[in-house]
C-alpha positions in Angstrom: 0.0 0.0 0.0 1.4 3.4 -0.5 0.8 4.5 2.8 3.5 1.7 4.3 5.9 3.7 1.6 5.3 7.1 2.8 4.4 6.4 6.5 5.3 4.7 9.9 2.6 2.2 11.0 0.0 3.6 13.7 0.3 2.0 16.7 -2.4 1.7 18.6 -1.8 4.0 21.7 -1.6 7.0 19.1 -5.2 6.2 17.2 -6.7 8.0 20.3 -4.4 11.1 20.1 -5.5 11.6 16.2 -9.3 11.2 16.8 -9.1 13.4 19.5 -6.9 16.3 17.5 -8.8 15.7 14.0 -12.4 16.1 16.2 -11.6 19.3 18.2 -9.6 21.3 15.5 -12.7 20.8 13.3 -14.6 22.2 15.9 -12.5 24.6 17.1 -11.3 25.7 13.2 -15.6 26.2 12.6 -15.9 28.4 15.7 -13.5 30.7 14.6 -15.6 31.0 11.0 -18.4 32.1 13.2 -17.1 34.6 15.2 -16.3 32.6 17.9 -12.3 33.4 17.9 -9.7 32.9 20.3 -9.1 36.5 22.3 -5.5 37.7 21.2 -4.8 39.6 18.5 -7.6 41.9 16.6 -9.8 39.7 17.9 -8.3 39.5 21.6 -11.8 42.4 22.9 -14.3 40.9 20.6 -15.5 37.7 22.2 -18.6 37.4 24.2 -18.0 35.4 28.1 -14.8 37.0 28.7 -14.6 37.9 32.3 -15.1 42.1 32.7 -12.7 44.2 32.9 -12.5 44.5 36.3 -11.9 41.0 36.9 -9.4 40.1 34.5 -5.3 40.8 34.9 -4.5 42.3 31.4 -0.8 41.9 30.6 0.7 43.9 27.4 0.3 42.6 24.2 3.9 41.3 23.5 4.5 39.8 27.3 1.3 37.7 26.7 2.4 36.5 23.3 5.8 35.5 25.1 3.4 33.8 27.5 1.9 32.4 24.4 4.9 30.7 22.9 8.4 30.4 25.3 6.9 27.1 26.9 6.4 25.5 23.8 9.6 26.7 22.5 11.6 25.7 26.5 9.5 22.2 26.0 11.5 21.5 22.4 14.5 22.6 24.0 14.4 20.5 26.9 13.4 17.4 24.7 17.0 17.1 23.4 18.5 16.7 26.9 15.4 14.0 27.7 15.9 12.2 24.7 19.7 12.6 23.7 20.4 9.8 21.2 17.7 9.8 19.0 18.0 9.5 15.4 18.6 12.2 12.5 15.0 12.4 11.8 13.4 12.5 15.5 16.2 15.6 15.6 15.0 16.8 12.1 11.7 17.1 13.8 12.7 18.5 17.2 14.9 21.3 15.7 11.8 22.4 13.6 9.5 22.8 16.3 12.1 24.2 18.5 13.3 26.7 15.8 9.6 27.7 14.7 8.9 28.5 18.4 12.4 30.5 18.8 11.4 32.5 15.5 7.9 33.6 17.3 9.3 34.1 20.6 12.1 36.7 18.1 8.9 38.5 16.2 7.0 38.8 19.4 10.2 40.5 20.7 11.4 42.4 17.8 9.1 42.7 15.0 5.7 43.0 16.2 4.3 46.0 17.0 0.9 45.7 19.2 -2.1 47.7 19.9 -3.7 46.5 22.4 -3.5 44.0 26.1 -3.8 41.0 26.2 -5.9 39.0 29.1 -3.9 36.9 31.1 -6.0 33.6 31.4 -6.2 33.9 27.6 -2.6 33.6 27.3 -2.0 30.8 29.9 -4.9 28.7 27.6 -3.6 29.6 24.7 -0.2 28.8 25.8 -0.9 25.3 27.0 -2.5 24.3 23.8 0.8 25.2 22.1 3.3 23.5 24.8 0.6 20.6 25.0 0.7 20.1 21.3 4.5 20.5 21.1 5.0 17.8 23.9 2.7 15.6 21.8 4.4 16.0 18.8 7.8 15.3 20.2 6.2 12.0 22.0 5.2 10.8 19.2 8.8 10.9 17.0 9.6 9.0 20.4 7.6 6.5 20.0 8.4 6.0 16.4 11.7 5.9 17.3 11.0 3.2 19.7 8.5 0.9 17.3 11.9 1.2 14.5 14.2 0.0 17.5 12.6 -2.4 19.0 10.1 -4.3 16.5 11.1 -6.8 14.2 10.3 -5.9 10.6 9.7 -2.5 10.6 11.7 0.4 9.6 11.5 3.8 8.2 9.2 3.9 5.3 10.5 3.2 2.0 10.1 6.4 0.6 12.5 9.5 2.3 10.1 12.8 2.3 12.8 14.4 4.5 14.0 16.5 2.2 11.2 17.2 0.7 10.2 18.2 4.0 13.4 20.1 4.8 12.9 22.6 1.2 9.1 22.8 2.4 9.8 24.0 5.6 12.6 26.7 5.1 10.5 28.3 2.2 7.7 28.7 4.2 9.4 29.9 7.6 11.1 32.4 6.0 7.8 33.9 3.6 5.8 33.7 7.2 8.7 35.9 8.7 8.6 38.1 5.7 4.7 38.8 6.0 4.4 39.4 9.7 7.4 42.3 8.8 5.2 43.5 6.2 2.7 43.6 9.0 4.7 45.1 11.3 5.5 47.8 8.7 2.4 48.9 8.2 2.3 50.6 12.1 4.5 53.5 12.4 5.7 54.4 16.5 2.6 54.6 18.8 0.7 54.1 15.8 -2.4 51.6 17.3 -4.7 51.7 14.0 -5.4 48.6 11.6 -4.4 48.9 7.9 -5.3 47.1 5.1 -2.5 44.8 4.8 0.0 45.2 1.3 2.9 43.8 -0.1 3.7 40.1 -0.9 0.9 38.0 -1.2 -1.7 40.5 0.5 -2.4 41.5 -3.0 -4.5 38.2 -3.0 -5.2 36.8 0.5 -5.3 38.6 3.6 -4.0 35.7 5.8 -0.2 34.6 3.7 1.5 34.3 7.0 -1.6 31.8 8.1 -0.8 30.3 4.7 3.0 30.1 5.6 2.5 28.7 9.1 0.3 25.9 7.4 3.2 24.8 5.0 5.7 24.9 8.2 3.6 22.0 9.6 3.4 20.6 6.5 6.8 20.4 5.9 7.6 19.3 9.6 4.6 16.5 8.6 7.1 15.3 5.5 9.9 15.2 7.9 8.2 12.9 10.8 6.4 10.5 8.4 3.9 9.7 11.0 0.0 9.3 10.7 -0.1 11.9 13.8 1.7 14.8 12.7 -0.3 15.0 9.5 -3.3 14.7 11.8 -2.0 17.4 13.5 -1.2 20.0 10.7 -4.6 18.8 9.3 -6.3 20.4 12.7 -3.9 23.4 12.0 -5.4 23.5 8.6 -8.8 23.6 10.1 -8.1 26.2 13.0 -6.1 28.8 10.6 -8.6 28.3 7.9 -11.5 29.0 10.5 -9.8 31.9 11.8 -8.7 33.1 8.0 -12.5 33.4 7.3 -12.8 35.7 10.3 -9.9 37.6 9.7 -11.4 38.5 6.3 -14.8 39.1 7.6 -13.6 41.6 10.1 -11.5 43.4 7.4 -14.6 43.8 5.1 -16.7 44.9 8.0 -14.3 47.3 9.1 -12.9 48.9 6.2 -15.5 50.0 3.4 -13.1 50.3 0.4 -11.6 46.4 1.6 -10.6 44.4 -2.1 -13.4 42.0 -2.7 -11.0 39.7 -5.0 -8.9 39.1 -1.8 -9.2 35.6 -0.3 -8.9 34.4 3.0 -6.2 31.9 2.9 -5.2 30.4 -0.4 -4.8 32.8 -3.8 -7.2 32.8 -6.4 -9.1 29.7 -4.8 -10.3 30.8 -1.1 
């Protein structure tokens, strides 16, 4: 079958894990469509059932996107001393992740510029579904590892995407980092006001650097070879694609004179 050539069995303690990921990014990627969106960015005052004001500790907006990201990016880190002799591809994977997160952690820091606060609790949830998923990922190059190791008669599917995956990756962590600068651009000092978004591929979708984050996992997917990573970056697909169609939405209701030919996610198509 051609999924034995391009992909590690599944063993049965993972079959779980990709229901449950598959199942809740659906949801969660339809939620966003509706207006229903997690509360950071633009949409970080919008939601209905927040806690008020005067209950909630609001943090600025780049300390609670560091909140956001460096425990994912210290739970990648720490995986090479748990697991120090792992092979080239579990350390293919590892360094992705890890290098992803750093990247973030490095815009949040340094190219970002940010309008608003953020509410603490939303960063701590948003955080743990991040370091949670990260951990999960990780775990699960373990276990391959271990299923290669110590079964008899299996061993790395026939066909090597890691390249593949490594040429996937790089283009599309550096054209994310390239649109969130164009972002950042657009503010000048003090400057708290949305823009329409120009430059790249904003000419034809208002969410590339959604786009871009969906080919990192993609490529990270080609890399690992295993049934739930691609489960994984299908849930991403699902949760950035949800909260591309609000993204657009919010543009077109807040800017009169917003391009109707511009898509949400993928040029020409959507």
């Amino acid at each position: 079958m051609v999924f034995d050539k391009l992909l590690f069995p599944l063993p049965s303690s993972v079959f779980m894990a990709c229901s449950i990921t598959l199942v809740s990014s659906f949801i969660a990627g339809i939620s966003e469509s509706k207006g229903n969106n997690l509360p950071y960015s633009k949409f970080g005052n919008t939601n209905s059932g927040q806690k008020s004001k005067k209950e909630s500790v609001f943090l600025s907006g780049r300390i609670g996107m560091l909140i956001v990201y460096t425990p994912a990016l210290l739970a990648s880190a720490i995986s090479f001393w748990v697991y120090p002799n792992h092979d080239f591809r579990f350390l293919l994977v590892n360094s992705a992740l890890a290098l992803h997160f750093f990247k973030r952690d490095l815009e949040v820091s340094f190219v970002h510029k940010y309008s608003g606060k953020m509410m603490l609790d939303s960063a701590i949830k948003i955080s743990l579904s991040y370091c949670i998923s990260t951990v999960s990922m990780i775990y699960n190059q373990h276990l391959m590892q271990g299923i290669v190791v110590y079964s008899v008669g299996i061993h790395d599917p026939k066909m090597d995407l890691k390249p593949v995956g490594i040429v996937v990756y790089s283009v599309s962590i550096m054209g994310n980092f390239y649109h969130h600068y164009l972002l950042s651009k657009l503010r000048e000092d003090h400057d708290k006001k949305y823009k329409i978004p120009k430059g790249g591929l904003f000419g034809r979708v208002i969410c590339p650097h959604y786009m871009f984050e969906i080919l990192v996992f993609v490529g990270i997917s080609l890399m690992s070879q295993t049934i739930y990573q691609f489960c994984f970056t299908v849930g991403t697909i699902c949760y950035l694609t949800g909260r591309s169609i609000a993204t657009r939405k919010w543009y077109l209701s807040k800017f009169p004179n917003f391009p109707k030919h511009i898509k949400a996610l993928v040029p020409f198509v959507f």
